[in-house]
Every structure is written in C-alpha cells, then in structure tokens.
N, C-alpha and C positions, 0 to 999 in steps of 0.2 A: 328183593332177596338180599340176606346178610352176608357180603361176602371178606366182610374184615370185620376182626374179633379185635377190640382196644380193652387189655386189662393193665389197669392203674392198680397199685400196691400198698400198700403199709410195708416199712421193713422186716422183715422178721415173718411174715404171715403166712408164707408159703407160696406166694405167687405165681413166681418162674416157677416153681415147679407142677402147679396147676395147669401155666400156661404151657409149658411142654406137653402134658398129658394128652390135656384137649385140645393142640395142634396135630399129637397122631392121632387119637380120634378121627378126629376130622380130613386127615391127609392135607393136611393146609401148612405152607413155609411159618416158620416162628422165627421170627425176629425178636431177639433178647439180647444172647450172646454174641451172635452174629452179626447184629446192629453193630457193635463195638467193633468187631471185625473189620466189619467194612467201612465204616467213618476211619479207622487206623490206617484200611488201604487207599484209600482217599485223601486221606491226608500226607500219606508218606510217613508216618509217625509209628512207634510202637503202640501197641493196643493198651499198655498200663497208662499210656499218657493220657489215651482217651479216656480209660477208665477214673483217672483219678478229676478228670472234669466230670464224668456221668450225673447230672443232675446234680448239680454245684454251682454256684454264681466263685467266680474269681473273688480270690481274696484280694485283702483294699490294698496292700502294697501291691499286689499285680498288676490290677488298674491304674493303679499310681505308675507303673513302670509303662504302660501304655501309653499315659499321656508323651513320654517320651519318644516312646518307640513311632507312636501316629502324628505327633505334633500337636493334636486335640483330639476329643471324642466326635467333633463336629467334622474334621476330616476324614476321621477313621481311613484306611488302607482296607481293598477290596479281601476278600475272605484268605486269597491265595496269594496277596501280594507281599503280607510282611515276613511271611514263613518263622512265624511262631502259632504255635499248637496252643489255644485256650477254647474256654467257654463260648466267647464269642463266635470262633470258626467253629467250635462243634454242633451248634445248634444248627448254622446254616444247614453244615453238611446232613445233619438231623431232620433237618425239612426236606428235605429233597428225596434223602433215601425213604423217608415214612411217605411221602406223595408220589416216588413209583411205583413203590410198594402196593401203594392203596391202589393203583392204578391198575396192575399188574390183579390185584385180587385174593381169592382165597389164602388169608395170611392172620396169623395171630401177631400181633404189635403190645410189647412190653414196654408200658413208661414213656419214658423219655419226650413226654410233652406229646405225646401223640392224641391222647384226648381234647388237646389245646389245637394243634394242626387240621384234626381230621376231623371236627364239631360240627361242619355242615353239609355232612357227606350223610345220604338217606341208607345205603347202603355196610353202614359201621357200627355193630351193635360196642355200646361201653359198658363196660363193669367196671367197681371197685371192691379191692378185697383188702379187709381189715380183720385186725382177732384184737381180744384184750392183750395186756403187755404176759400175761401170765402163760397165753397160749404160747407167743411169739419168743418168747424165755425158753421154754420148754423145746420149741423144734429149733431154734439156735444149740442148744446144749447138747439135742441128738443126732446133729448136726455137725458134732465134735468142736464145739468153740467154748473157750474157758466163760463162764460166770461173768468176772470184771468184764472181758472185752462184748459179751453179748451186750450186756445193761450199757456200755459208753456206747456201744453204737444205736441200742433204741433210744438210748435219751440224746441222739446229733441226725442220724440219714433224713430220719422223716422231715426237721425242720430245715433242714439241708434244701432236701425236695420244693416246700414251701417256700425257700427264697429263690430259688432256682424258679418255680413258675411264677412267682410273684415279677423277678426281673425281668426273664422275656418274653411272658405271657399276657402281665397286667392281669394275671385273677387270683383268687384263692385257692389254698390246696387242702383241701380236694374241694373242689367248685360242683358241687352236689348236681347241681339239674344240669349238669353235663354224662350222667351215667345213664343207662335204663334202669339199673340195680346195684347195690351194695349191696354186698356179702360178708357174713361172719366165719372165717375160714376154721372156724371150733367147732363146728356141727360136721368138720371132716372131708379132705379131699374128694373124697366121692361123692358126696351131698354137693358141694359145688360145681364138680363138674356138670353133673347130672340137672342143677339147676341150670347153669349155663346155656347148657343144651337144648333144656327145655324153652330156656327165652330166647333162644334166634330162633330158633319155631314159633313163638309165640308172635316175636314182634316182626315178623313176617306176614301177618295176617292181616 
C-alpha cells in the first residue's frame, strides 16, 4: 500500500498547490510549507533563512567562508556544532524530517530532495509535475507576480534545483526512472489530481 505521496515540481507548474489539494483529499499531513517550518524550528533560525537555502547549493564565497569557519571540508563541524544556518545543515536536517515523516506515514512530501531520500521505499508512490514555460507564465501572472520577476525566476529556480540535487544527491534533475509518472500540469488541476489518484491505486496492485 502507498502511504507517502513524493511530488517533484517544475517552478511555476502549480505543484504546491496540487499538492495541498490531494493531501485534503486524501486526509494525509503535507509537508511543503511546513517542512520550512520545522527545519527553522530545528534549527533555531528564522524560516526566510531556511527558505533562502530551499533547494540552492551555497554560493562559492559562502563555501569559501567555510573553509575558514571549519578549517577544511575534510574536517567539516558536525551539523549543530558551528551554529551557522546553510545548505549544508539544511539538508541534514531535510533527511531526517522526510525519514520520520515517511515513517510516520500517510503524508504528501514536496521537493526538497525527497525523491532522492525516499527512492527505495516500496511504500512511496513519485510523481513529477512539469507544463510548458507558457503555462507556468500564465499561473505566475494570476498569481499576482509582475511579468519581468515571473521570467527571472523560471529562467534561475529550476537550474537552481539541478545543482542543488546535482551537489548532495549525485544525480540528475529530474532523474526520470525515479518517478512512476510525469505529469503535464496544462491538461488542469483536476486532471492531475484525478490522475494521481488513479495511480496509488493502480500501483497498489
């Protein structure tokens, strides 16, 4: 039986808010926003700090400041010991809260490398959801975001995303035979849910 939903995203595609839907569907906890939440109360940190790591590899003067801060990459400081908030500590704390989670059960999991963590769990159905840039234009706009800022951030997040799994994953993004299905989120929220649905029934079988 499927009892953890992993939906991987394109920016702009409508994702989270697919993944909201068919977590009340379902009556199942969503971890999206919440994830951020509680990596912040974890950490001790505000929630924009985590957010502004969300699926980001640290920029090269950051890591450049690390070597100082750790002495080397080869020594590293354990997640909790140098008390600065990066990439580095958020993934840890990223594992752990997606691995109780899955533990824990009936749960939908947004991003954040959890296709990469939870890949050999029988129990985890994956999706990916992607639309063309014209789709992902259009629900940013109705969305209330200006024009310029929609196009800077689809032409940055998604490669953003890729070096982000590229760094602490070692794979590609999106690493294809890790989903059951890709979805094109322009045949409409509803059509996707409804196909979702259909395939943890399906791959139940």
């Amino acid at each position: 039986m499927k009892r953890i939903l992993v939906i991987e995203r394109e920016y702009g595609c409508g994702g989270g808010a697919i993944a909201e839907r068919i977590a009340e569907r379902l009556g199942w906890t969503l971890w999206d926003r919440s994830l951020t939440k509680e990596i912040a109360r974890r950490a001790k940190v505000d929630s924009s700090a985590v957010r502004r790591c969300d699926e980001r590899t640290d920029t090269f003067l950051h890591r450049i400041a690390k070597v100082f801060w750790r002495g080397s990459y080869e020594q590293a400081m354990q997640v909790d010991e140098s008390g600065v908030f990066d990439t580095d500590r958020m993934v840890v704390l990223v594992r752990q809260i997606i691995e109780e989670a899955s533990e824990t059960g009936n749960c939908v999991i947004v991003g954040r490398g959890a296709p990469y963590v939870l890949r050999e769990r029988k129990d985890t159905l994956h999706v990916f959801l992607y639309a063309p840039r014209r789709e992902k234009l259009r629900r940013l706009l109705a969305a209330g975001m200006s024009e310029e800022e929609a196009n800077g951030l689809l032409d940055t997040v998604d490669s953003e995303r890729a070096d982000f799994v590229k760094s602490y994953f070692g794979m590609e993004w999106p690493t294809r035979s890790f989903y059951h299905l890709m979805i094109n989120t322009a045949v409409g929220d509803d059509a996707v849910i409804e196909t979702v649905r259909f395939a943890m029934k399906a791959f139940d079988r």
